[in-house]
C-alpha positions in Angstrom: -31.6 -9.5 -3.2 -30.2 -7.1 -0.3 -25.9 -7.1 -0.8 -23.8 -7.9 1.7 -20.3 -6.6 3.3 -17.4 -8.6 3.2 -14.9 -8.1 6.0 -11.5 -9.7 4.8 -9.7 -10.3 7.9 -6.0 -10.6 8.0 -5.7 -14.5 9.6 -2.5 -14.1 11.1 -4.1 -11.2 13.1 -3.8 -11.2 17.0 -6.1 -13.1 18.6 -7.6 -11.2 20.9 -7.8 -7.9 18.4 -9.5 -10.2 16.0 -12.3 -10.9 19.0 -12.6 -8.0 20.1 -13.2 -6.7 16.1 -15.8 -9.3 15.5 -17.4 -8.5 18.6 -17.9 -4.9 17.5 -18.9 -6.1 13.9 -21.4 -8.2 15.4 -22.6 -5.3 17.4 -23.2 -3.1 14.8 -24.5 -4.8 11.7 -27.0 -7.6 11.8 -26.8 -11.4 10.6 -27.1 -11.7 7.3 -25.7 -8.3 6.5 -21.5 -9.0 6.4 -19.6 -12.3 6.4 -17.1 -12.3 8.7 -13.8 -13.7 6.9 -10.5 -14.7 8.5 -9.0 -17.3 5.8 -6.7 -16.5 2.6 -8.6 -14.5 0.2 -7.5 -17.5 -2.6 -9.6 -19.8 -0.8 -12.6 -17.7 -1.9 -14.3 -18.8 -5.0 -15.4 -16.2 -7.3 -18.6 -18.0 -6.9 -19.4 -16.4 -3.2 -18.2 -12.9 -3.9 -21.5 -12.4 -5.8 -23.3 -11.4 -2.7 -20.8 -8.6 -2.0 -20.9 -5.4 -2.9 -18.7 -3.8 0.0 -15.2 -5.0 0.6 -13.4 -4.4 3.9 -9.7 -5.1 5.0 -9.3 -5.5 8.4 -5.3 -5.6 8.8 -2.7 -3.7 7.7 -0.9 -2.8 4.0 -0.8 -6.4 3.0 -4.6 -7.0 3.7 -5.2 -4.1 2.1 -3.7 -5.0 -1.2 -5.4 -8.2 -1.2 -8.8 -7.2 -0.6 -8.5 -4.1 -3.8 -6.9 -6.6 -5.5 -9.9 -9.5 -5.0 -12.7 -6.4 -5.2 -11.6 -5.8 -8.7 -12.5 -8.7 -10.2 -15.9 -7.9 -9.2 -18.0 -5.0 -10.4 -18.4 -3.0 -7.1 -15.7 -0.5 -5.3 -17.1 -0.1 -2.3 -13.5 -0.2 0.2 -13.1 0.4 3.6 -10.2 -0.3 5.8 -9.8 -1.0 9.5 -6.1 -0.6 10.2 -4.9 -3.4 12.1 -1.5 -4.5 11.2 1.5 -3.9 12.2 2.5 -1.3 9.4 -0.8 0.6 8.2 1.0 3.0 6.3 -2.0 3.7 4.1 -4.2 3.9 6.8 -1.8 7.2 8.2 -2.7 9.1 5.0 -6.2 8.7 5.8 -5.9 9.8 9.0 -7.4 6.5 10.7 -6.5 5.7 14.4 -6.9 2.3 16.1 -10.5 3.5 17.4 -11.9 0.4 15.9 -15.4 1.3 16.8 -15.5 4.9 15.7 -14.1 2.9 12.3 -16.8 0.7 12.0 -19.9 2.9 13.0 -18.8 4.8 9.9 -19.1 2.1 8.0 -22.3 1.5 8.3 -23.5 5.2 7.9 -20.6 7.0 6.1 -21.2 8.6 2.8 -18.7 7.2 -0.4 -15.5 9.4 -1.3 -14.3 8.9 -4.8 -10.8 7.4 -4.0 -8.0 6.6 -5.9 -6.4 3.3 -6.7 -3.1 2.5 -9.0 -2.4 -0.3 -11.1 1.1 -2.0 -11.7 0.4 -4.0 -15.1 -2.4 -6.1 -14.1 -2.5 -5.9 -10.2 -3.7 -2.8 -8.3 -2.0 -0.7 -5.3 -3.5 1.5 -3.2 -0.4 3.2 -1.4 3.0 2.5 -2.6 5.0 0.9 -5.8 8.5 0.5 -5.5 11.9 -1.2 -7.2 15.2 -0.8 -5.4 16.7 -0.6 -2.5 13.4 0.0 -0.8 11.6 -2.8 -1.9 14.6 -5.0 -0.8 13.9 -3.8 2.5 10.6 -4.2 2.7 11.4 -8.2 1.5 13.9 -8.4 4.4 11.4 -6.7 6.8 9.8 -9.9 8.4 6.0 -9.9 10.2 8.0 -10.1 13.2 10.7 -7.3 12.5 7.2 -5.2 11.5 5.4 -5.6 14.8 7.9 -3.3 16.4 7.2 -0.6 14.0 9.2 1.2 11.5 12.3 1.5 13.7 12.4 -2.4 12.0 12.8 -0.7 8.8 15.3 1.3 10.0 17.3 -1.1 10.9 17.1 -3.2 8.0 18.4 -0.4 5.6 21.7 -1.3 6.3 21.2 -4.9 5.3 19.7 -3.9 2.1 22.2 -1.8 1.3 24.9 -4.1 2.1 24.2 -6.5 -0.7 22.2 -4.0 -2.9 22.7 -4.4 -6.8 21.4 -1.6 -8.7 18.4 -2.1 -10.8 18.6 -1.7 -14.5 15.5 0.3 -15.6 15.2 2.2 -18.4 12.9 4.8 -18.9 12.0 7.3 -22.1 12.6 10.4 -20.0 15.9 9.9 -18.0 19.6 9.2 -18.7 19.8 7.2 -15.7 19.9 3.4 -16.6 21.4 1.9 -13.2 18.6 3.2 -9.7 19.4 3.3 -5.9 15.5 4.1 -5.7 12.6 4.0 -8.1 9.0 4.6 -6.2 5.9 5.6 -7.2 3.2 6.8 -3.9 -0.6 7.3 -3.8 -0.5 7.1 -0.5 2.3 8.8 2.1 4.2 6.5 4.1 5.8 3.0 4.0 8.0 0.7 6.3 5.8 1.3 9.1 5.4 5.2 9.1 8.5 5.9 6.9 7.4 9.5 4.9 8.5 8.8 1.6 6.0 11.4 0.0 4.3 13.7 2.9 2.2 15.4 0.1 0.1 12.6 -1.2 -3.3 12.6 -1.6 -5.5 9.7 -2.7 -8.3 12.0 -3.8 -6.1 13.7 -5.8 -6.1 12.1 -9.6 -2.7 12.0 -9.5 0.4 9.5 -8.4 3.8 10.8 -7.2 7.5 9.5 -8.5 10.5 9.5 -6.8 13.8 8.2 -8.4 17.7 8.4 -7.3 20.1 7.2 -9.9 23.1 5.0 -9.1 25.6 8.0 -7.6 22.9 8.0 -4.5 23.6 4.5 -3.1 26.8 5.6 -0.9 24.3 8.5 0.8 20.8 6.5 0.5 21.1 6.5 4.7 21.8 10.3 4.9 19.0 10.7 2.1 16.7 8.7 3.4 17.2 10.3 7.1 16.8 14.3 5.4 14.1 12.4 3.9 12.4 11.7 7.2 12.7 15.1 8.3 11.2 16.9 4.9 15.4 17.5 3.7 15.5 15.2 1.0 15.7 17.8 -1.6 19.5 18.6 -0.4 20.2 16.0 -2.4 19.6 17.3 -5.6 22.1 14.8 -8.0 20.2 12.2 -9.7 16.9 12.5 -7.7 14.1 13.0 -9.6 10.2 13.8 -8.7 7.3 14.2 -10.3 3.5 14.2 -10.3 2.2 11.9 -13.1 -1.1 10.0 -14.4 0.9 7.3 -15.7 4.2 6.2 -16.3 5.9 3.3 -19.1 9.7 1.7 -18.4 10.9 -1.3 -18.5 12.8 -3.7 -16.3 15.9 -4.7 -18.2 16.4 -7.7 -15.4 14.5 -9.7 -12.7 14.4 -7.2 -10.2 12.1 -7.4 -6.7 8.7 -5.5 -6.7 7.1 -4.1 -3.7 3.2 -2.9 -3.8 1.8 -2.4 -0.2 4.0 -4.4 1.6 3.7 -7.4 -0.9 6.6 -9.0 -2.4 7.4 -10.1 -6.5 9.4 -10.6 -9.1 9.3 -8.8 -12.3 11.0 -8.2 -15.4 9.7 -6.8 -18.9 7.9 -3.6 -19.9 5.7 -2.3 -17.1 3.1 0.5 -17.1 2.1 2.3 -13.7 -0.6 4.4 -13.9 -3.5 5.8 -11.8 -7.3 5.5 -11.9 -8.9 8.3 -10.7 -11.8 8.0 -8.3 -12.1 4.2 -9.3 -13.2 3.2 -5.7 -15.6 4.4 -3.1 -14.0 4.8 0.0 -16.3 4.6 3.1 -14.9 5.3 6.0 -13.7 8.4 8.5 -11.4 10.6 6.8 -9.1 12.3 9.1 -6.4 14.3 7.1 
């Protein structure tokens, strides 16, 4: 029996982008050859994603995670995304425009890239992993604030920061016990086009870390603006990168998680590491 593609489409997507997606889809592939899905992916039995073997997000950051996040508990990696959310941050380090047509041609007739995907315990992330005062914004960064772009994220840094307690992490490798920031990037942007790692590559094998002790908070808006123009590293006190494969720490208290734009809570020993080439991306690759 043939497989089919799954299109997992955001349902809180715009009406009329939604129709006018679908209307392409339709154009392009035949019936029987993609279902067309606009519900919440945890109203899908595991039961009806036997007929899949190609999984595509049709949204932004958040659809994104959900749809690598339901593929893996199949046995097929077949990905490809058609950025239309508000954010699409992982869709930037791809390269991907809005040409939604261009998008979908190619995936129908584009060959599979080895991509890589990250894994925070036992969910996965395609773009960005962060605890701190980051992932507080994100959490106060509404669907509404996002659909003005990352000048909402902007904005919201000062709330964060405001009420910001520092989170207690402790790692093997670093002093530092109290962080402004801890972030790990496969992909290069977040808040809706915010450059938090401008060399990341998905095809790369590896996953970047950035970290900024407690002395940071009282500059985090100076760092993060020299951090939006490629300064950052003036700041040399307490920041931290490095390329890894993987990385262990623990969460000494409940502290807020971001991955892609989604929101938890966590506390407890955590392992972040990557998994080289683990899906096929199909898709235009414009980098």
């Amino acid at each position: 029996m043939s497989m089919a593609i799954l299109f997992i489409v955001n349902p809180k997507l715009n009406k009329s982008r939604k129709a006018k997606i679908k209307t392409m889809i339709e154009e392009t592939f035949s019936e029987g050859e993609y279902r067309f899905y606009d519900d919440y992916v945890e109203n899908l039995e595991e039961e009806e994603l036997k007929v899949f073997d190609h999984y595509v997000a049709v949204g932004g950051d958040g659809t994104a995670y959900q749809t690598v996040n339901l593929m893996m508990k199949t046995p097929y990696r077949r990905f490809s995304l058609i950025p239309a959310g508000s954010g699409n941050d992982f869709a930037r380090t791809l390269g991907l425009k809005r040409d939604y047509g261009e998008i979908i041609k190619s995936i129908k007739t584009a060959s599979p890239r080895s991509m890589d995907l990250c894994r925070w315990n036992n969910r996965y992330f395609l773009n960005i992993a962060s605890v701190g005062v980051d992932a507080d914004v994100n959490a106060l960064n509404t669907s509404t604030d996002k659909a003005i772009g990352g000048i909402s994220y902007s904005f919201k840094i000062f709330d964060a920061v405001k009420n910001y307690r520092f989170r207690k992490i402790q790692q093997e490798y670093y002093s530092e016990r109290e962080w402004t920031l801890f972030t790990f990037g496969n992909g290069g942007y977040y808040g809706g086009g915010f450059p938090i790692f401008k060399e990341a590559d998905p095809f790369s094998g590896k996953i970047l870390f950035l970290g900024a002790g407690k002395s940071r908070l009282p500059y985090v808006i100076p760092f993060l603006a020299c951090l939006f123009v490629g300064k950052d590293r003036l700041f040399q006190k307490d920041m931290y990168r490095k390329t890894i494969d993987s990385m262990e720490f623990e969460l000494l208290e409940k502290a807020n998680i971001n991955l892609d734009g989604e929101n938890f809570y966590e506390e407890g020993k955590v392992r972040v590491d990557i998994l080289p080439g683990e899906i096929q991306y199909v898709g235009p690759l414009n980098r």
